[in-house]
C-alpha positions in Angstrom: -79.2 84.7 -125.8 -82.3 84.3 -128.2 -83.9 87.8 -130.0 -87.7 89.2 -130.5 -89.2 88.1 -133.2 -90.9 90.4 -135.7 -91.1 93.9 -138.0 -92.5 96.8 -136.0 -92.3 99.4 -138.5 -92.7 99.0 -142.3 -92.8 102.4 -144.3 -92.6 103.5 -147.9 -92.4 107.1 -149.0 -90.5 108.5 -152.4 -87.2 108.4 -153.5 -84.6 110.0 -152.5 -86.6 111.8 -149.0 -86.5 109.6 -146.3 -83.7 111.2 -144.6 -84.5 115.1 -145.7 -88.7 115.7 -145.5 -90.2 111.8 -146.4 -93.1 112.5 -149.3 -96.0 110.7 -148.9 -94.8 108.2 -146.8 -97.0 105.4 -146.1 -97.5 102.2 -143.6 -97.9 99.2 -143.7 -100.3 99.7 -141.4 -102.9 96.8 -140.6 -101.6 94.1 -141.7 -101.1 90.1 -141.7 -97.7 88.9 -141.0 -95.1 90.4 -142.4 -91.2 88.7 -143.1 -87.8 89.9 -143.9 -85.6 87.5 -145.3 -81.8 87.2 -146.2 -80.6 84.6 -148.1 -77.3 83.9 -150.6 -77.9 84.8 -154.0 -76.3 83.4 -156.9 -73.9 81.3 -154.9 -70.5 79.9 -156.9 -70.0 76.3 -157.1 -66.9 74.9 -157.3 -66.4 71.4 -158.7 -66.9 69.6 -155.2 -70.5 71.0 -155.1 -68.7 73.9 -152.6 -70.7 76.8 -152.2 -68.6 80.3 -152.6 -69.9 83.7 -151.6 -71.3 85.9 -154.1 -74.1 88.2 -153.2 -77.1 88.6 -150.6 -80.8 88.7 -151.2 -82.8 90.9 -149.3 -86.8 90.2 -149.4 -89.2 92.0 -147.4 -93.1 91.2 -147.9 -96.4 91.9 -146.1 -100.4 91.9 -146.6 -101.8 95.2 -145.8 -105.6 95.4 -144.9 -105.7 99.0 -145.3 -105.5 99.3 -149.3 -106.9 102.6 -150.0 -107.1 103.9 -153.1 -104.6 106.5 -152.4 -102.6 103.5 -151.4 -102.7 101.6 -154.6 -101.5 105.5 -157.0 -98.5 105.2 -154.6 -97.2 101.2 -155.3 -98.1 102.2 -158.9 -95.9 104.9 -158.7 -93.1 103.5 -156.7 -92.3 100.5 -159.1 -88.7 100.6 -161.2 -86.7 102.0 -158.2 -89.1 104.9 -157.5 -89.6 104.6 -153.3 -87.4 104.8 -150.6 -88.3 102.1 -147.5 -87.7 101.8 -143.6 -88.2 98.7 -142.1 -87.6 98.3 -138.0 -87.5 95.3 -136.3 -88.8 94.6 -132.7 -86.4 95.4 -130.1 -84.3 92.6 -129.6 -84.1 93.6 -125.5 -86.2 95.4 -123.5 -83.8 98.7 -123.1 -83.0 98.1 -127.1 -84.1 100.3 -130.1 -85.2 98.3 -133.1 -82.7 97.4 -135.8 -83.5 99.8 -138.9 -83.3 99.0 -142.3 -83.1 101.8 -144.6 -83.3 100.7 -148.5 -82.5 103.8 -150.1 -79.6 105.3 -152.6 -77.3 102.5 -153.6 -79.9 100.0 -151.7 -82.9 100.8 -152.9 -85.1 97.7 -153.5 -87.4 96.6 -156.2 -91.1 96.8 -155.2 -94.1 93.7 -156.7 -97.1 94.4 -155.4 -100.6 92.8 -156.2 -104.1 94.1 -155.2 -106.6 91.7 -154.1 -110.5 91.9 -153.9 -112.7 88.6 -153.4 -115.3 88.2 -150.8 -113.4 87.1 -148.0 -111.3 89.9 -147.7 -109.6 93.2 -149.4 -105.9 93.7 -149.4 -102.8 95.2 -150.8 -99.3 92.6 -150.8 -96.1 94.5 -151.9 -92.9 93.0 -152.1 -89.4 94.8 -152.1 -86.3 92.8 -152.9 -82.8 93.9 -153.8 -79.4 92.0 -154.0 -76.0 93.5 -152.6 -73.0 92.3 -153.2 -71.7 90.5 -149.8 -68.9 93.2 -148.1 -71.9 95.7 -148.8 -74.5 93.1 -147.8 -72.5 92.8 -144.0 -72.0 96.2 -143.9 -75.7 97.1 -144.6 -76.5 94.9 -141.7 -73.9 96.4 -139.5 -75.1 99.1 -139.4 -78.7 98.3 -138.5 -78.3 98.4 -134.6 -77.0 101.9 -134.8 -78.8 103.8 -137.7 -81.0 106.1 -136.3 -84.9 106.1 -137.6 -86.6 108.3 -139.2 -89.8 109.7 -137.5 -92.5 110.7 -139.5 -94.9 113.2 -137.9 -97.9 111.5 -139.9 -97.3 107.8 -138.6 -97.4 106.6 -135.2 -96.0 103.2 -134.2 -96.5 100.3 -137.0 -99.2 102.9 -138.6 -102.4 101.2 -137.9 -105.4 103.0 -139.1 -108.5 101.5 -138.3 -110.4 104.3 -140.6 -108.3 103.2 -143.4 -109.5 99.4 -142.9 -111.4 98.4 -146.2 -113.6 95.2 -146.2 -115.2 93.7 -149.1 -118.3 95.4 -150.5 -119.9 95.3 -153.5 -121.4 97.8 -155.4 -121.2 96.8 -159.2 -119.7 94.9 -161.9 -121.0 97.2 -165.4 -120.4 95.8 -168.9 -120.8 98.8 -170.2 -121.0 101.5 -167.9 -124.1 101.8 -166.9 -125.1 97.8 -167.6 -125.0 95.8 -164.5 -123.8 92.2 -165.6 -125.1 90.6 -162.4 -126.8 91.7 -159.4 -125.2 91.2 -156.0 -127.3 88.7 -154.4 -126.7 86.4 -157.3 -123.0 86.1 -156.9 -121.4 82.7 -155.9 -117.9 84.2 -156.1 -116.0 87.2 -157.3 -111.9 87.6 -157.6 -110.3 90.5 -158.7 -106.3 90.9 -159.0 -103.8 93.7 -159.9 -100.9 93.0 -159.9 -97.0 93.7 -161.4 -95.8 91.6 -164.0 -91.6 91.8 -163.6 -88.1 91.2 -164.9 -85.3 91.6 -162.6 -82.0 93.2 -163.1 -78.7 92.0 -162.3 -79.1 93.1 -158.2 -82.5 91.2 -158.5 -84.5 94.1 -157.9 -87.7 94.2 -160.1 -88.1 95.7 -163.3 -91.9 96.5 -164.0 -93.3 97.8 -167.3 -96.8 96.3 -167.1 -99.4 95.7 -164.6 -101.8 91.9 -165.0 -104.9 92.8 -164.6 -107.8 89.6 -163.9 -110.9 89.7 -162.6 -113.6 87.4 -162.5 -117.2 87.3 -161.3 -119.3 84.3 -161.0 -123.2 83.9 -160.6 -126.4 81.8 -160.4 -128.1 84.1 -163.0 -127.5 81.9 -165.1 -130.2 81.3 -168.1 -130.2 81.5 -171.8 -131.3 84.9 -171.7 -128.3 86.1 -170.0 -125.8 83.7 -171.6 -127.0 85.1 -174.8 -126.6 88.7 -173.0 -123.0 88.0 -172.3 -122.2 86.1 -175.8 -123.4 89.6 -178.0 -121.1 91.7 -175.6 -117.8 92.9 -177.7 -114.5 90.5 -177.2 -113.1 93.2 -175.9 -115.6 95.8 -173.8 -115.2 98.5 -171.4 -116.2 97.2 -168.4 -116.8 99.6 -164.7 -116.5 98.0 -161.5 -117.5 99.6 -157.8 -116.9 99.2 -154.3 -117.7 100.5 -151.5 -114.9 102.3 -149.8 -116.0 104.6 -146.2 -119.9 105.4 -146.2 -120.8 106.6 -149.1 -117.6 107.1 -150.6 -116.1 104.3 -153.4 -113.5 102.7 -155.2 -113.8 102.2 -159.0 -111.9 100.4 -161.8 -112.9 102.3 -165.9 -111.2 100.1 -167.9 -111.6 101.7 -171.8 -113.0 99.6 -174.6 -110.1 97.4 -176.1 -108.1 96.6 -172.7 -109.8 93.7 -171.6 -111.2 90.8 -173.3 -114.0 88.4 -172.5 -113.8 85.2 -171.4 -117.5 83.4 -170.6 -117.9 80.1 -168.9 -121.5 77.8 -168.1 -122.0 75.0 -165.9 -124.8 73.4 -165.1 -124.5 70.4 -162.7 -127.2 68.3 -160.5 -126.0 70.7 -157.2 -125.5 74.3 -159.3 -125.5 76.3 -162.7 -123.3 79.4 -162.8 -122.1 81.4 -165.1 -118.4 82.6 -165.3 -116.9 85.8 -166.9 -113.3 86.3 -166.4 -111.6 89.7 -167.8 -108.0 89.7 -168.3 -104.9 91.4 -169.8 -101.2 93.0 -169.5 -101.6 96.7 -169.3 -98.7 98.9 -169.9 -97.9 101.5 -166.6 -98.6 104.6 -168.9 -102.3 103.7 -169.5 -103.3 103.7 -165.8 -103.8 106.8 -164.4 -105.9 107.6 -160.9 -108.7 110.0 -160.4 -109.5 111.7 -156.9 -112.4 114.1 -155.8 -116.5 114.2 -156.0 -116.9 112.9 -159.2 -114.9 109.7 -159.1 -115.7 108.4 -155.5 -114.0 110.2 -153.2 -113.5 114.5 -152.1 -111.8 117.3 -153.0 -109.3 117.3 -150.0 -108.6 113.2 -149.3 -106.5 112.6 -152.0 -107.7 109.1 -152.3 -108.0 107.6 -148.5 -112.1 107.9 -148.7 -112.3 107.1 -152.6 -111.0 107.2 -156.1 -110.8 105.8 -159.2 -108.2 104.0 -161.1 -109.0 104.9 -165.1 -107.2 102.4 -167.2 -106.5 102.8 -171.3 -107.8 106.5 -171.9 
């Protein structure tokens, strides 16, 4: 007989509590489709081109639309081993509970995560992977149809929060502080991307000492007053960038002097002429730090879900 298809339940909280009190646990929420995979890893070949067993690969990814700021402190956080995860599957029959997946202790998984900003849409994409050796591989999958969930009092079903949706909004783009580089209606396109940058160990789970920061703005204000602008700015500048996050609340990135350098492009063509600036660079996890309350875009009592900041290099 053929089985449901899909996750119903994706949640992260911090090591080592998902099965006494969960800390800050944290769904997946809305999202785009989400996968779990299982696939042989580092199969032996014999010298008839025979595969042998050796270990299983776990992978579990997903696109959350609700990446709050709150959100983004907690991936940070949970890199190098640091989170504990449930995932539960649709019930495969109608009287069924969902099969649950509980990475934790001896299975905890590697977590990859990268945030995204452009003008189509805002979202968070984290991906945990972890290789068992096979006889614990089967048995972790045994014993999915009969390990019971854990509930968490804070998160209802798959975790949708509409409140906690973030679409695209832009506020500012400062190189300096303070010095607006463009102006909105001038932009043609805008990307920005966090994400890890990983080595795996020998169980395949990731490994993360830095995060890749890139973001890039491009606009039709475009002359050689404000190519000239750009080309006296420092290689490397502090640069401040704002969105929007739920009314009058806001996300921001402070990235200190020296973290980021420049990169300028021009084009001017019969149909367009834009001007590029793309910021870049590999930032080690002990110069980011996050910021909640008033002063940096949120309150006092969210803890990041309205606003924040993320400071990087201070």
């Amino acid at each position: 007989m053929s089985s449901r298809a899909g996750l119903k339940q994706l949640v992260l909280c911090d090591a080592g509590t998902l099965l006494t009190t969960p800390s800050n646990p944290l769904a997946a929420g809305l999202r785009n489709s989400a996968t779990m995979e299982r696939t042989p890893f580092k199969e032996v070949k014999d010298y008839r081109n025979r595969l042998l067993k050796n270990m299983i690969n776990f992978k579990i990814e997903w696109e959350s639309l609700q990446p709050t700021m709150l959100m983004l402190k907690c991936l940070t956080g949970w890199i190098n081993l640091n989170c504990d995860a449930q995932v539960i599957t649709v019930p495969q029959t109608i009287s069924s509970g969902g099969d649950v997946y509980q990475f934790i202790a001896a299975n905890k998984a590697g977590l990859d995560f990268e945030y995204i900003i452009s003008a189509d849409k805002r979202s968070l994409k984290p991906t945990l992977e972890v290789a068992m050796e096979y006889e614990r591989a089967k048995a972790f999958i045994d014993a999915a149809d009969s390990t019971g969930q854990t509930v968490f009092g804070s998160i209802q079903g798959d975790g949708a929060d509409f409140t906690k949706y973030r679409a695209p909004y832009f506020l500012s783009f400062e190189v300096p502080k303070t010095t607006a580089v463009f102006g909105a209606q001038d932009l043609v396109e805008r990307t920005y991307s966090i994400k890890t940058k990983n080595k795996k160990s020998i169980y395949n789970a990731s490994i993360v000492d830095y995060l890749t920061f890139e973001f890039s703005i491009t606009a039709r204000d475009a002359s050689i007053l404000k190519q000239i602008d750009v080309m006296s700015k420092d290689v490397s500048p502090a640069v401040y960038i704002k969105e929007q996050n739920n009314g009058s609340y806001y996300d921001a990135f402070d990235f200190n002097t020296g973290v980021l350098t420049l990169h300028d492009e021009f084009k001017d063509g019969d149909d367009d002429r834009t001007l590029k600036l793309t910021f870049s660079a590999d930032v080690p996890i002990g110069d980011i730090a996050f910021q909640f309350g008033a002063a940096y875009g949120g309150d006092a009592s969210d803890g990041g879900n309205k606003g924040g900041t993320m400071r990087i290099g201070y």
